[in-house]
N, C-alpha and C positions, 0 to 999 in steps of 0.2 A: 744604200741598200734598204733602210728603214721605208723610205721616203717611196719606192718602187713598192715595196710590200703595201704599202698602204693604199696608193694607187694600184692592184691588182686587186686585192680586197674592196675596196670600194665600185671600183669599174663589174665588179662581180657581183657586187648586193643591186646596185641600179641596172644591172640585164636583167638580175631577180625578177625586181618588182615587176619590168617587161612579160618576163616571160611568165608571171602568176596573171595576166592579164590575158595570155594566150590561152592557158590554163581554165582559165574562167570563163573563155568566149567558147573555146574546143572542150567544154567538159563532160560530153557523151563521149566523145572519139578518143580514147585509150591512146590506137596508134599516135595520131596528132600529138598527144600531148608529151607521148615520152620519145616522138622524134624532136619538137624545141626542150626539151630536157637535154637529151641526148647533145644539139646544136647548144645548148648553155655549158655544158660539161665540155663541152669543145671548147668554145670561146674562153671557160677558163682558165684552160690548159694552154692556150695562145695567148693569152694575156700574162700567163708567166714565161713567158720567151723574151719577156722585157728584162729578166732576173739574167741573163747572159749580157747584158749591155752595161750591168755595173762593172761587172763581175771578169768582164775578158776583152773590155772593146777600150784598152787603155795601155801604151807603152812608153817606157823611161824615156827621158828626154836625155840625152849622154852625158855621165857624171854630173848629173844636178841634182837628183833624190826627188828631181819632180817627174809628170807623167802628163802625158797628153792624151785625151781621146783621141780614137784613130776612127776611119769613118768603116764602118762593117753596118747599114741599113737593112741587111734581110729579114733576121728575129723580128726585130724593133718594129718594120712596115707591117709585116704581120699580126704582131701585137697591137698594132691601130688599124688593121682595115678589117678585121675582126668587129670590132662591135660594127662599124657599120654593115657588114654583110648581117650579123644575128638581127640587129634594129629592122632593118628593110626586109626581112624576110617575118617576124613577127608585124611589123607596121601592115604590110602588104596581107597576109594570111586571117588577121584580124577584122581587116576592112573589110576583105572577100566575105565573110563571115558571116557579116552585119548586115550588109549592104545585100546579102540573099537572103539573108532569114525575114527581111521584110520586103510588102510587095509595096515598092515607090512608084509604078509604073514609068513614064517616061522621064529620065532623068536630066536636068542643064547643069551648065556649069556652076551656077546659082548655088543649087541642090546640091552638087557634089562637092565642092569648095565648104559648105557651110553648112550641112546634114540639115535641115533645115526640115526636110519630110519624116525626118525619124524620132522616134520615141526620146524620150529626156534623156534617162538614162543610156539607152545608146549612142546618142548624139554626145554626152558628158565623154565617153570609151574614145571617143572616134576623137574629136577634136583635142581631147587631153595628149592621144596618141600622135598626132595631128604637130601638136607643140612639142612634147617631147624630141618627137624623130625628127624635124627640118632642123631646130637648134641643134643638138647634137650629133645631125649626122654632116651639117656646115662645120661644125668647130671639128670633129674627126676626120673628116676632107680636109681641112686648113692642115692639121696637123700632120695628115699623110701625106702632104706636097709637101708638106717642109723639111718630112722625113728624105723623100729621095728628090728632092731637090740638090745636084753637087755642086754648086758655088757655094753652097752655105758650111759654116765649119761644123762638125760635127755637134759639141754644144750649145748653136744656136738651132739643129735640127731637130731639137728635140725638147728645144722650151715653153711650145705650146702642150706637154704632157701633164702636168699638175695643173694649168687650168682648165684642160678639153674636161683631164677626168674629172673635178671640181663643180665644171657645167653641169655635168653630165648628170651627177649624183643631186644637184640642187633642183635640177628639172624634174628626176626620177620622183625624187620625196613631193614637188609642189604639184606635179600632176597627180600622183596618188592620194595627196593631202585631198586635193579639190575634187576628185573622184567620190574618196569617201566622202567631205565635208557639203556636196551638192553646191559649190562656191563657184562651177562652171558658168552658171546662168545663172542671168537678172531677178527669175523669180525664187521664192522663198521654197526651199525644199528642206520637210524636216523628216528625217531619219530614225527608223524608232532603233529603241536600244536592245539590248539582249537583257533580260529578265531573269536571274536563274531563282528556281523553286528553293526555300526555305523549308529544312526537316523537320 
């Protein structure tokens, strides 16, 4: 139960970072930002539908005082196809974003693969976002087949969960690390600091 709580809280802070990154590209548009608000309050409210799979997806095995998982998939697939709908829909709305607020004119695959025409720092968003979403929405696929996959017994559908969410959270921090820290790209970018006045 601990161990679910944890992964729910974590899978929660790494949509965060996500979705302050939405936040940050949509920060004129009011609507936009408090409908992926709105879609993050969802997601976490589906991400605790995993707290019903400690909690009721288990019956005695006959006079032995042990118990066995039974297989009940629907909470559970939900609770994993969850981030990747919120991931793909901030990946997608972000790109859109970027990719109109400047003028590229004719774009190749070159170009769009490897933002290559765009400014540092939006090329830093796009590509960070870029690595984030294919890792993690591969390991959240993996784990969704595994979920309703029915040859597999119910414990082993479920044991890509602590390290999808593990990925998940170590991509979140390393792409926002490299964000802030300008470590995107070969050349040397220095960051100035925040100053505050002395009374």
């Amino acid at each position: 139960m601990v161990l679910v709580a944890f992964q729910v809280l974590s899978s929660a802070a790494s949509s965060y970072l996500f979705l302050k990154r939405a936040h940050a590209v949509y920060f004129k548009h009011k609507i936009v930002k408090h409908t992926f608000s709105f879609l993050w309050l969802v997601g976490v409210g589906t991400s605790c539908a995993a707290f019903s799979g400690p909690l009721h997806d288990s019956v005695e095995i006959a006079d032995t005082e042990h118990c066995i998982r039974i297989q009940d998939v629907g909470a559970i697939s939900i609770a994993f196809m969850d981030p990747v709908l919120f991931d793909t829909l901030v990946f997608i709305a972000v790109a859109y974003k970027i990719l109109t607020s400047h003028q590229m004119g004719v774009v190749g695959w070159k170009t769009l693969c490897c933002w290559t025409a765009l400014p540092h720092f939006s090329r830093s968003v796009l590509q960070g976002g870029q690595q984030y979403y294919l890792i993690t929405t591969g390991v959240n696929m993996a784990r969704l087949i595994m979920t309703l996959a029915p040859t597999l017994s119910p414990s082993l559908q479920v044991i890509l969960a602590s390290p999808a969410v593990a990925l998940t959270t170590v991509m979140a921090c390393r792409v926002h690390r490299n964000l802030i820290t300008g470590s995107n790209e070969s050349t040397d970018v220095v960051l100035t600091t925040i100053v505050f006045a002395h009374r």
